[in-house]
N, C-alpha and C positions, 0 to 999 in steps of 0.2 A: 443434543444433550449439553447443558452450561456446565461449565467447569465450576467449582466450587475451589472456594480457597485452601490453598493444600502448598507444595511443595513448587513452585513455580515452574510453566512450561518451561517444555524443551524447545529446541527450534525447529524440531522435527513437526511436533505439536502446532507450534504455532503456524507452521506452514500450511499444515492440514486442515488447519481452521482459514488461513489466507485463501487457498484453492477452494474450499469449501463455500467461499462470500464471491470467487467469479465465477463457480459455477451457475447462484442463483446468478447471475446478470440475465438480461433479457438475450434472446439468443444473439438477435441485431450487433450485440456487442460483443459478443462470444466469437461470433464470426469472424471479426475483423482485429484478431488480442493471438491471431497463430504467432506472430514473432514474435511474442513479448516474452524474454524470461522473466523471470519471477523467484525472487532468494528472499530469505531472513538471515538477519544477522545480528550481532547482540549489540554491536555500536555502530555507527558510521565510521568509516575511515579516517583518521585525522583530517588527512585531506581533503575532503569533501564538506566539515566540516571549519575548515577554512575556508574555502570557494565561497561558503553561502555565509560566512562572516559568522561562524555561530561559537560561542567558546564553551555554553554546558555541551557536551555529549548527550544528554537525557533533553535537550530540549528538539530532537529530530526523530519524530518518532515511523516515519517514511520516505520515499524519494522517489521521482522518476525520473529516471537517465535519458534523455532523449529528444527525439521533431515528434512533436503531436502529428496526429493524421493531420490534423487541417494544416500544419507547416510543411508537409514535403514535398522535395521535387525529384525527379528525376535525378538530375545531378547528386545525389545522395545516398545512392543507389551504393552498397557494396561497403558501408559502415557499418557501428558495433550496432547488435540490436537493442531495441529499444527495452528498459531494464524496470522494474517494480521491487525496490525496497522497503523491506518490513524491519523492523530496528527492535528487537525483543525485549528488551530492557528500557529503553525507553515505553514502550507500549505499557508495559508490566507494571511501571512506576506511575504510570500516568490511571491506569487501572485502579493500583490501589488508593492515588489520593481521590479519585474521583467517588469509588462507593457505590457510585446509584446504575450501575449496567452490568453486562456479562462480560467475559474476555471475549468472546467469540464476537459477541457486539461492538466492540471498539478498535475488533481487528477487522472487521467488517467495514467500516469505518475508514480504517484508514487505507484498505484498499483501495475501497472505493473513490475515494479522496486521489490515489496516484494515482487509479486508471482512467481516472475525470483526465488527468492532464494529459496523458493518450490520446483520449480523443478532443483535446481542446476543448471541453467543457466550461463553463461560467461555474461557481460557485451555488450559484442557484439550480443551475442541472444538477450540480452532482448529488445535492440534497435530494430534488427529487428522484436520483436515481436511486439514491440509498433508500428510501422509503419504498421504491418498488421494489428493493431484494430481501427487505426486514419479513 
């Protein structure tokens, strides 16, 4: 069901539609996403924000914290886990100036996009993976 323009999600909402876009992943990748938390939030942290040199707030509209599968070693063993932010308000904004898709589809999107970087993906995977969970 697409959301139609109304009163703007919650974060509740938007998570449900988040989990809802890794469920469709292919299982292969399901399998291998058990450590991953997974939050929304309505901004990024200041801080985080500074790290990645950014000064809008609304121009981060996800993140992931973390070693890709294909960077880990052993010695890394016993750190924080690997993390999937979804940014509400940025999404939301970027939603409405955009016009031509769903919420569900852009949060789809941008999952897709962080847990690309999970599994060290090229830009070019992640695309094709979004088209196999559309």
């Amino acid at each position: 069901m697409s959301r139609t323009i109304g009163t703007p999600c919650t974060l509740a909402e938007m998570e449900r539609m988040g989990r809802a876009a890794m469920a469709r992943l292919p299982q292969v990748f399901r399998e291998q996403m058990h450590d991953v938390v997974f939050k929304v939030e309505d901004f990024a942290a200041q801080e985080v924000l500074d790290d990645l040199g950014i000064d809008n707030p609304f121009a981060l509209t996800g993140l992931y914290e973390g070693e890709a599968l294909t960077e880990r070693s052993i010695e890394q063993s016993g750190g924080m886990p690997p993390t999937v932010y979804l940014y509400r308000r940025p999404i939301l904004d970027e939603w409405a100036e955009r016009g031509d898709e769903t919420l569900e589809h852009l949060v789809a999107h941008v999952v897709i996009h962080e847990i690309g970087h999970h599994f060290g993906l090229s830009d070019e995977d992640m695309h094709s993976l979004e088209d196999g969970v559309e």
